[in-house]
PALUM-323223 format. One record per residue (C-alpha): residue in one letter; x, y, z. Coordinates in steps of 0.2 Angstrom, whole numbers, padded with zeros to 4 digits, always signed. Example, Ala and Ser with C-alpha at 12.3 -4.5 7.8 and 13.67 -1.06 7.14 Angstrom:
<lotors>
a+0062-0022+0039s+0068-0005+0036
</lotors>
This chain:
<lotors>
x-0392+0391+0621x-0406+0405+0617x-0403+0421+0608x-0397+0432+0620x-0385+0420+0625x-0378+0416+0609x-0375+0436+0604x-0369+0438+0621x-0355+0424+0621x-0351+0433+0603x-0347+0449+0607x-0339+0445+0624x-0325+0435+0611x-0324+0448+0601x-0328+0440+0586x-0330+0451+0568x-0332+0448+0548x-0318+0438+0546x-0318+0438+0527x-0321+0458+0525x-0321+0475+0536x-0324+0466+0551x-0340+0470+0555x-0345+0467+0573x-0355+0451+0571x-0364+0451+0587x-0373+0465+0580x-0376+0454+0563x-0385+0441+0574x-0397+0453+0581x-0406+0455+0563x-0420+0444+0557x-0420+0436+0543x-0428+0421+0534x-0409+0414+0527x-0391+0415+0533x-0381+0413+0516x-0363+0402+0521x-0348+0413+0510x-0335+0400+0506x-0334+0405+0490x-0317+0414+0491x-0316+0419+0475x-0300+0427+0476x-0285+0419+0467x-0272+0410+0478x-0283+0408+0495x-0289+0394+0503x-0294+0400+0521x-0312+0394+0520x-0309+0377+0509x-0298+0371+0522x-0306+0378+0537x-0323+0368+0529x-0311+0352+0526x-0305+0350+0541x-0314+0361+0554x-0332+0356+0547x-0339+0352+0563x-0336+0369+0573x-0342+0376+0556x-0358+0371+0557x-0360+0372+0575x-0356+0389+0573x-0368+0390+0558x-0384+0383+0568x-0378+0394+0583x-0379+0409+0571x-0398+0401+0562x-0407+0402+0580x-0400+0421+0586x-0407+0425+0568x-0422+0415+0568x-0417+0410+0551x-0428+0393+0545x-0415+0391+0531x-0398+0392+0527x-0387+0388+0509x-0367+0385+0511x-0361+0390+0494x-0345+0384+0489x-0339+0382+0472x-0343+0365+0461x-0326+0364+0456x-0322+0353+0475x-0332+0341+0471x-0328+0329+0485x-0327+0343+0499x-0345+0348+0490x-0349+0328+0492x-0344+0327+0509x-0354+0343+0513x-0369+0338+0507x-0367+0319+0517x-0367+0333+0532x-0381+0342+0525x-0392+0326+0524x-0396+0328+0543x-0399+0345+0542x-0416+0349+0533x-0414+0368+0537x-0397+0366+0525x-0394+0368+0506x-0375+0367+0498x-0376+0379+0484x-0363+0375+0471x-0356+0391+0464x-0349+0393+0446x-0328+0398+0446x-0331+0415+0441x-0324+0432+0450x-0331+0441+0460x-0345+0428+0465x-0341+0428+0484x-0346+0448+0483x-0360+0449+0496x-0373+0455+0485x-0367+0446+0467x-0368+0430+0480x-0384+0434+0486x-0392+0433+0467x-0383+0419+0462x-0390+0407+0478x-0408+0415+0480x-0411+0424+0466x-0413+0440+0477x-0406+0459+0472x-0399+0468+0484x-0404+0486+0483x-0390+0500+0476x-0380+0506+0493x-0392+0490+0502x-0384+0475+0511x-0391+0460+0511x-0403+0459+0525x-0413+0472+0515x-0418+0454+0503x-0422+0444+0519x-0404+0438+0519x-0388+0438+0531x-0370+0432+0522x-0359+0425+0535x-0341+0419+0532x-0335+0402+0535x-0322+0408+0548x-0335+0420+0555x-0346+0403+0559x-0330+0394+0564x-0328+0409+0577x-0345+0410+0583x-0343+0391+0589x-0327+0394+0598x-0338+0409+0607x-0349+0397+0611x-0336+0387+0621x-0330+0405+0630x-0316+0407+0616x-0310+0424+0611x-0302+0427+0593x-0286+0428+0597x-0279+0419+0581x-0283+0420+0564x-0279+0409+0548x-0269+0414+0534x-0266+0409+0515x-0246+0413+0512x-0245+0409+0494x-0236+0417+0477x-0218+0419+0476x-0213+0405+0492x-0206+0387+0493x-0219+0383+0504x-0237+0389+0500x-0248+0386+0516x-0263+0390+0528x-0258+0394+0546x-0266+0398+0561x-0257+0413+0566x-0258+0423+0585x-0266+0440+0582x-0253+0451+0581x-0238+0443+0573x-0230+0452+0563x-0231+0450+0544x-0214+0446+0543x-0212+0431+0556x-0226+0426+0546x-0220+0427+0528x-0203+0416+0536x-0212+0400+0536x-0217+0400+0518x-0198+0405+0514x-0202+0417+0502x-0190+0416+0485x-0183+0432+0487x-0173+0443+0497x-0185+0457+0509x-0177+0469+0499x-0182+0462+0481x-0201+0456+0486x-0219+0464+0487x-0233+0458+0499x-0251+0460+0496x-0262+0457+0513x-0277+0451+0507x-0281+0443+0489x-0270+0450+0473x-0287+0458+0466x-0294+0469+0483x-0278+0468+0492x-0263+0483+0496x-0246+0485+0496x-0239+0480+0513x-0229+0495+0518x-0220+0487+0533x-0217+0468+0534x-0217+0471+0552x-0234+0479+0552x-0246+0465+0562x-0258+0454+0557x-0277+0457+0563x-0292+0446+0564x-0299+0451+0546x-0282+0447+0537x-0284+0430+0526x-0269+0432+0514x-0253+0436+0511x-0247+0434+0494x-0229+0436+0490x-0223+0443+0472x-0206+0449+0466x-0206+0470+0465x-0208+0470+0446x-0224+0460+0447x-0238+0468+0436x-0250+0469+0452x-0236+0476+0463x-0231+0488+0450x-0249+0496+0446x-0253+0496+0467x-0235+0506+0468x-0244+0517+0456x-0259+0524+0461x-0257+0541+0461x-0251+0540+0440x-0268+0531+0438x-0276+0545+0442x-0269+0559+0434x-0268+0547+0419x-0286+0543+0419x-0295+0559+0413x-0284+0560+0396x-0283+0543+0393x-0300+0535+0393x-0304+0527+0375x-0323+0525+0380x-0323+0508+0375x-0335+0504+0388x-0327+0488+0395x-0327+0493+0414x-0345+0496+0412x-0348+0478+0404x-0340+0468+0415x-0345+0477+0430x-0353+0467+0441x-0363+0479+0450x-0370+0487+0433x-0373+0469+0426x-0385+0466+0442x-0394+0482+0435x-0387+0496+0446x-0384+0515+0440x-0367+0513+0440x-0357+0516+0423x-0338+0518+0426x-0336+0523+0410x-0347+0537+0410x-0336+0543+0428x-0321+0544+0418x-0329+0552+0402x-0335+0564+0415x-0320+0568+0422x-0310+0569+0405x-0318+0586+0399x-0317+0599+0410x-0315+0590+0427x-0334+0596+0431x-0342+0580+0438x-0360+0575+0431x-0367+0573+0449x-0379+0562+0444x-0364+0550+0434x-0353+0555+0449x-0367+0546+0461x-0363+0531+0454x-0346+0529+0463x-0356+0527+0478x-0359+0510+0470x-0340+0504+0467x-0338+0487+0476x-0321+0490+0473x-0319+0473+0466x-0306+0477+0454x-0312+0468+0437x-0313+0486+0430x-0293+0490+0432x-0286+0471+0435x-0294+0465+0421x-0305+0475+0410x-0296+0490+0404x-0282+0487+0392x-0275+0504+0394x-0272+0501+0411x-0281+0512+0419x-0291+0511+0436x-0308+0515+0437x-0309+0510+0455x-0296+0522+0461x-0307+0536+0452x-0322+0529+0462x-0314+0527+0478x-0307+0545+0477x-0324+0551+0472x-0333+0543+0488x-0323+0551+0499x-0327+0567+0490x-0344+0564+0493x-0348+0555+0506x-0337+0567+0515x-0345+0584+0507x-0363+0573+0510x-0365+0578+0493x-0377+0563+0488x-0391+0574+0491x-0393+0568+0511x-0384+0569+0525x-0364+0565+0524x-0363+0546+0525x-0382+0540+0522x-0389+0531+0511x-0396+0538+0492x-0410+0535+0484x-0405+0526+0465x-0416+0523+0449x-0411+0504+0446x-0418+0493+0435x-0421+0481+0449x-0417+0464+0435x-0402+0459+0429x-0394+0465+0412x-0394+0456+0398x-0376+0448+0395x-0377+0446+0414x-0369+0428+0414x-0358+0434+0398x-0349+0448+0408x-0342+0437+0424x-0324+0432+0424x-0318+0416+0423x-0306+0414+0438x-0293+0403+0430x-0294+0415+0414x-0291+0429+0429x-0275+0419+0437x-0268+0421+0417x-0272+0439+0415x-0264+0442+0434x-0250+0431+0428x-0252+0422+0444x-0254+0403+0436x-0238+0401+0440x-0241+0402+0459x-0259+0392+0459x-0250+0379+0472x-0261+0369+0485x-0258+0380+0499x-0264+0366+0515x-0267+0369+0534x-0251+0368+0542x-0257+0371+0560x-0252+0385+0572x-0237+0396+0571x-0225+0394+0584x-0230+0410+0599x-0220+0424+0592x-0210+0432+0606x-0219+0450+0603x-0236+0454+0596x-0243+0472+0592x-0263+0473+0593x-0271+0486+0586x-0288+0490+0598x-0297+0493+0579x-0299+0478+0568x-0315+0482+0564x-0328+0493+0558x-0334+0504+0572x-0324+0513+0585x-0308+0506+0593x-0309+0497+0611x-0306+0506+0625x-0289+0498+0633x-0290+0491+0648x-0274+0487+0655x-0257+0495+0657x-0239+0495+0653x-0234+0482+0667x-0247+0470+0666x-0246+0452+0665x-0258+0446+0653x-0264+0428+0649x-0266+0423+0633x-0285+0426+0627x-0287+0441+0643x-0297+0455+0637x-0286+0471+0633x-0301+0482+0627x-0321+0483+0629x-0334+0495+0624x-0346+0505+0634x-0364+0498+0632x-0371+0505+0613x-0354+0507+0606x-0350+0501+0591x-0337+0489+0588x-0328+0476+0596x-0318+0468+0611x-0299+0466+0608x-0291+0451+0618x-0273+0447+0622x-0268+0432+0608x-0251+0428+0619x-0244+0426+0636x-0232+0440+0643x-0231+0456+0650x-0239+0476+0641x-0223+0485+0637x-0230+0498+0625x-0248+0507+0624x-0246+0519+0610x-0254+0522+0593x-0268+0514+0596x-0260+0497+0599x-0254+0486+0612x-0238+0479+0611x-0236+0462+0624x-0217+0450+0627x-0215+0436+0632x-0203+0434+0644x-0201+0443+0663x-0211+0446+0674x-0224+0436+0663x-0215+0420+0662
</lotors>
């Protein structure tokens, strides 16, 4: 299969980032670039999506993975995984032996090492401009279930499931296939969580970049990887519960000790960004050094700075987050609203680069997550919920146009929504069997049962 074909078949399955935003990825494999970079690092405490897809889905992996190597033209390709699974690491490099165009790049146990660009300098050695993406250094980074998508694309398979780490406070820590659209809570049932609904928090996503779910019956997309379950009084539930406090707090109670700034990782890979400084700035009289201010256009928003650096317990990354929508949204970076800057950088690493990353089993202590650090295996696929809700925007972009109504029978894995030719984003398919009963929101809501059945 040529190019064409292959981004074709890709963006007719509706296929996105499946470990971030959600980035159309039929529009990732129409750039050029000499290596595609494999993320299974998943550095995130209490995940194990990618290990377990790379375990026991290996082969649709790298069928997806050469797939995604020709629509590139890419003559070489690095899965990186960390060292620590030293016979899944064995076993890939036993598959890599007939692949000359493949390397497996052992990754240190460090957060935040699957961050696309601390990634990227760790396997090629590469630095990804400041507000750059990877493909700016000759590189694309591709997530494990991405690839294990774009070989089920291949075969005329849509996403219509997605798989899911339930792990913290349950009996029954797994990794399930789930329909997309299932609600969290049917989800959350099979791991029987150890509390009551009313006495539990759930983060979607990992503890250190995820949020507060706000309705258990909210559903799952194709970008969700985890749900971790805590009891309410959790540390990580408390300080997401109160975001707002941070900020207030945080221009009075900055000691300057610097500690966000040292252990950034963004700074550390030399680029103009000094959290430190924000909050210093901020402190005085809330006038914003534009030039400091800037920096916030940098935040990765990886959460060492708040989760684990400041020991007033302050957040940094909410400062930086509320700062880039001020500017970005003013376009008061000096361009246009939402382009890119122009930074002075240092274009090296700093010094103490390798002294600033974060252990990940110190970071499951700090979290007080060691507790919950339980094999969390493939289980298989969830049972077909009786109702799904899917939203037409799991992805960066603009949402799907819908294309059916409330009456229709649909199939599992029939289109719902498309895109006019040039628009950004991404086809939505149907993940059950049953009949539309509600369009509204921007979702559609498909049962089982009736006319369907």
């Amino acid at each position: 299969m040529g190019r064409e074909a292959i981004v074709a078949a890709v963006k007719a399955a509706g296929v996105v980032g499946a470990g971030g935003a959600g980035f159309p990825t039929h529009i990732k494999l129409t750039a050029s670039a000499d290596t595609i970079i494999v993320n299974g690092a998943e550095c995130e405490p209490l995940l194990e999506v990618d290990r377990q897809l790379l375990s026991l889905y290996r082969h649709e992996v790298l069928k997806g993975l050469e797939a995604a190597r020709i629509a590139i033209g890419a003559r070489q390709a690095h899965l990186a995984i960390k060292g620590k699974y030293k016979s899944l690491v064995d076993e890939l490099k036993m598959a890599a032996a007939s692949r000359p165009w493949l390397e497996i790049a052992t990754l240190p146990d460090i957060y935040p090492i699957g961050d696309e660009q601390c990634l990227v300098y760790e396997v090629l050695g590469r630095i990804v401009p400041p507000r750059g993406i990877p493909i700016d250094v000759g590189a694309v980074v591709l997530n494990v279930e991405t690839l294990y998508n774009i070989a089920r694309a291949i075969d005329g398979k849509p996403v219509i499931d997605t798989f899911v780490t339930v792990s913290g406070a349950v009996a029954e820590p797994a990794t399930w296939q789930v329909p997309v659209g299932c609600a969290i809570q049917d989800v959350l049932s099979w791991a029987r969580p150890l509390y009551d609904p009313a006495s539990l928090a759930v983060i979607e996503g990992g503890p250190m970049m995820g949020d507060l779910v706000k309705e258990l019956q909210s559903p799952v997309t194709k970008t969700t990887k985890g749900l971790v379950v805590l009891p309410q009084n959790h540390v990580l539930a408390t300080r997401l519960k109160a975001k707002q406090i941070v900020l207030s707090r945080a221009f009075s109670v900055c000691s300057q000790c610097s500690l966000c700034t040292d252990l950034c990782p963004r700074h550390q890979l030399g680029h103009p960004i000094w959290p430190h400084r924000i909050m210093r700035s901020l402190a005085g009289d809330g006038v914003l050094d534009l030039e400091v201010g800037r920096g916030a256009l940098l935040c990765s928003e990886c959460g060492v700075c708040d989760q684990y650096a400041c020991f007033m317990g302050l957040s940094p990354r909410r400062v930086n987050q509320a700062l880039k929508q001020e500017l970005l949204g003013k376009g008061s970076n000096g361009q246009s609203s939402g382009a890119k800057s122009t930074f002075s950088w240092l274009q090296e690493v700093r010094q103490g680069f390798y002294e600033s990353q974060v252990p990940a089993r110190r970071l499951l202590y700090r979290l007080d997550l060691a507790r919950w650090a339980k094999a969390a295996p493939l289980k298989g696929f969830l049972p077909e919920p009786a109702r799904v809700v899917i939203p037409l925007k799991q992805h960066v972009g603009k949402p799907a146009h819908c294309l059916v109504q409330v009456g229709d029978v649909v199939s599992r894995g029939d289109l719902l929504a498309d895109l006019p030719e040039g628009e950004f984003g991404a086809f939505v398919h149907s993940s059950i069997t049953g009949v539309v009963s509600v369009i509204e929101g921007g979702t559609v809501v498909i049962e089982r049962g009736g006319q369907g059945e």
